[in-house]
C-alpha positions as CSV (number, residue, x, y, z in Angstrom):
1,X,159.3,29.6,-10.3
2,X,155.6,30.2,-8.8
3,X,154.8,27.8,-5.9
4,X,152.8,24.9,-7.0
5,X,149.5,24.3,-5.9
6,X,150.2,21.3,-3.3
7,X,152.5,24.1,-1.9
8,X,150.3,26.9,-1.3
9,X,147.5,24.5,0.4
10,X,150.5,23.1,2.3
11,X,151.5,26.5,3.3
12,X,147.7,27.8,4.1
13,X,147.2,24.2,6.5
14,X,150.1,25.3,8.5
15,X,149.3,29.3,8.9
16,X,145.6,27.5,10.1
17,X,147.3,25.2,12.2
18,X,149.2,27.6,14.0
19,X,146.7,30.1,14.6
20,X,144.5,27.0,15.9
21,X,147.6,25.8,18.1
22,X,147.7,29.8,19.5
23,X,144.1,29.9,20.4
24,X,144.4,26.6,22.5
25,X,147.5,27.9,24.4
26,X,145.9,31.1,25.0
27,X,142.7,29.7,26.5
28,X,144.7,27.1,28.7
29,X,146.9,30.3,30.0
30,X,143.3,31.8,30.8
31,X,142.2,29.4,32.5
32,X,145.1,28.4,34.3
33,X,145.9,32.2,35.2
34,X,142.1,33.6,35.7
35,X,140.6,33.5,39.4
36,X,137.4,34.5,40.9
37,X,137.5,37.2,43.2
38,X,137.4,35.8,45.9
39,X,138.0,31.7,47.1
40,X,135.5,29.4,47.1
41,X,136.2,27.8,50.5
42,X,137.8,29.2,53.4
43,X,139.2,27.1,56.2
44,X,141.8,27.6,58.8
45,X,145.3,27.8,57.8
46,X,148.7,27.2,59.9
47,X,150.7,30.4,59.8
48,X,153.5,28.1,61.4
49,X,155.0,27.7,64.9
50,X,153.8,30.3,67.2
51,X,157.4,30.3,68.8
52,X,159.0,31.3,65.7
53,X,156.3,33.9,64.5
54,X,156.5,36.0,68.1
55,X,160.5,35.7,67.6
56,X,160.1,36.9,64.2
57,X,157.5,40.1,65.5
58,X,159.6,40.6,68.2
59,X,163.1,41.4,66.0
60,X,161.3,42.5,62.9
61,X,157.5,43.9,64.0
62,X,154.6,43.5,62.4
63,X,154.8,42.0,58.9
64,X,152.2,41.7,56.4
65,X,151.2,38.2,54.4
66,X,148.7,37.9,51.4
67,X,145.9,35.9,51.5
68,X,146.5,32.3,51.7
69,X,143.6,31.3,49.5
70,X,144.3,34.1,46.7
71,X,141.2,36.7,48.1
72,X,141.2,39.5,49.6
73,X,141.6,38.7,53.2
74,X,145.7,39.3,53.8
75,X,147.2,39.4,57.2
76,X,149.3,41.9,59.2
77,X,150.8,39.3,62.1
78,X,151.5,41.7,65.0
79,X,152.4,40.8,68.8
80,X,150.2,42.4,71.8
81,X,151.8,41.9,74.5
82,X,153.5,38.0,74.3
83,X,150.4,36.8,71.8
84,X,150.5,36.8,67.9
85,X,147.5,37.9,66.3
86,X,146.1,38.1,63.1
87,X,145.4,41.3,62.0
88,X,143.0,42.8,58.9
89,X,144.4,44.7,56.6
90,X,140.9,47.0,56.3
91,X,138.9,48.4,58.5
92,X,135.7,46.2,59.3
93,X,132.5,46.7,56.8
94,X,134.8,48.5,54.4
95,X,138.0,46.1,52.2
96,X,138.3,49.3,50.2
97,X,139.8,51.0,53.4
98,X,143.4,49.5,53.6
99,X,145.2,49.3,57.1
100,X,149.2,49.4,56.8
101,X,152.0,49.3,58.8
102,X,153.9,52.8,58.6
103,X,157.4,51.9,60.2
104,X,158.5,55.6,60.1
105,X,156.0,56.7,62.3
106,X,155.9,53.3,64.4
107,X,152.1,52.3,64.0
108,X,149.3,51.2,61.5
109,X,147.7,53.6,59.0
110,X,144.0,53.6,57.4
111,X,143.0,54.9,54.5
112,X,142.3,58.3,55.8
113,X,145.8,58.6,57.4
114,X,144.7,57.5,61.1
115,X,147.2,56.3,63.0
116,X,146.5,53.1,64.8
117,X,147.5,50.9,67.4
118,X,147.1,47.1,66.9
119,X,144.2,46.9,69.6
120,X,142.8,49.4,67.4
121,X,142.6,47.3,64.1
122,X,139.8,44.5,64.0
123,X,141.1,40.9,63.6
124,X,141.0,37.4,62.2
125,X,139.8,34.4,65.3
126,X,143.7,32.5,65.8
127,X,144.1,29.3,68.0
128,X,147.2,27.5,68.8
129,X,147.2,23.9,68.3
130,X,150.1,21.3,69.4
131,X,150.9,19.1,66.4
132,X,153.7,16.3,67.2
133,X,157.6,17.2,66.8
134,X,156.5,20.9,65.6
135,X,155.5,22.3,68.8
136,X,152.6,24.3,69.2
137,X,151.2,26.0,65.8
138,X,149.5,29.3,65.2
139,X,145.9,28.3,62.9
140,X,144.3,31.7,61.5
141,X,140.7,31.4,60.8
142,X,140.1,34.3,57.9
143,X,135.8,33.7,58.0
144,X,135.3,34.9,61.4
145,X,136.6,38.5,61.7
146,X,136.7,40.2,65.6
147,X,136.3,43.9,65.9
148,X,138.8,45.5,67.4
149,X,139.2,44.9,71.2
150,X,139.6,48.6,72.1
151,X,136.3,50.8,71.1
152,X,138.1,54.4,70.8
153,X,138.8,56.8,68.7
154,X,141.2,56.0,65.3
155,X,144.4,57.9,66.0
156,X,144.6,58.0,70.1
């Protein structure tokens, strides 16, 4: 028996509403999903309790952590000495340059395959603020960038 007319209209409204109902999804999964490329607003962040983080570089080394605000300012922490700092993860004036840790050759790599030290790699401002029962907490600032506190050669 052919379908009836009342049933291919009600048939056609529900393939429209579908296809309707997929649109909408897809464009709140776009939005929800799509960022610019870099934040909006910057402002310092607490890493956590400066304590723990030297503890943490001190049985582990330096460990990397994206960028807080979903740019592209991530973090290598690293301890000089008995201070955490905040390290970039590219050289300064150039984020296409990446700077990693290489733990098989003990020290941070560029992009060109120059082997650096962590006074060699330019840096994000850090204070240390107390804050009640938590102790005293490491804030990273990622707008102001240091240079590098050694002026050398990469790879010494």
């Amino acid at each position: 028996m052919p379908p009836s007319r009342s049933d291919t209209r009600l048939l056609v409204g529900a393939g429209v509403a579908a296809v309707i109902a997929g649109l909408v999804v897809a464009v709140v999964l776009l939005l929800a999903t799509s960022r610019a490329d870099s934040p909006t607003k910057y402002k310092p962040f607490a890493a956590g309790p400066e304590r723990e983080l030297r503890r943490q570089l001190r049985d582990g080394g330096p460990f990397y952590i994206p960028d807080p605000f979903g740019g592209r300012k991530s973090i290598s922490f690293a301890l000089e000495g008995d201070s955490v700092v905040a390290l970039m993860t590219h050289t300064p004036g150039d984020t296409s340059c990446i700077v990693r840790w290489r733990g098989r050759v003990d020290s941070f790599e560029d992009c060109h395959g120059n082997r650096l030290r962590s006074e060699d790699v330019g840096r994000y401002v850090t204070t240390v603020e107390r804050s009640g029962n938590q102790g005293r907490i490491l804030f990273v600032d990622l707008r102001k960038e240091l240079p590098p506190p050694v002026a050398g050669t990469p790879g010494n």
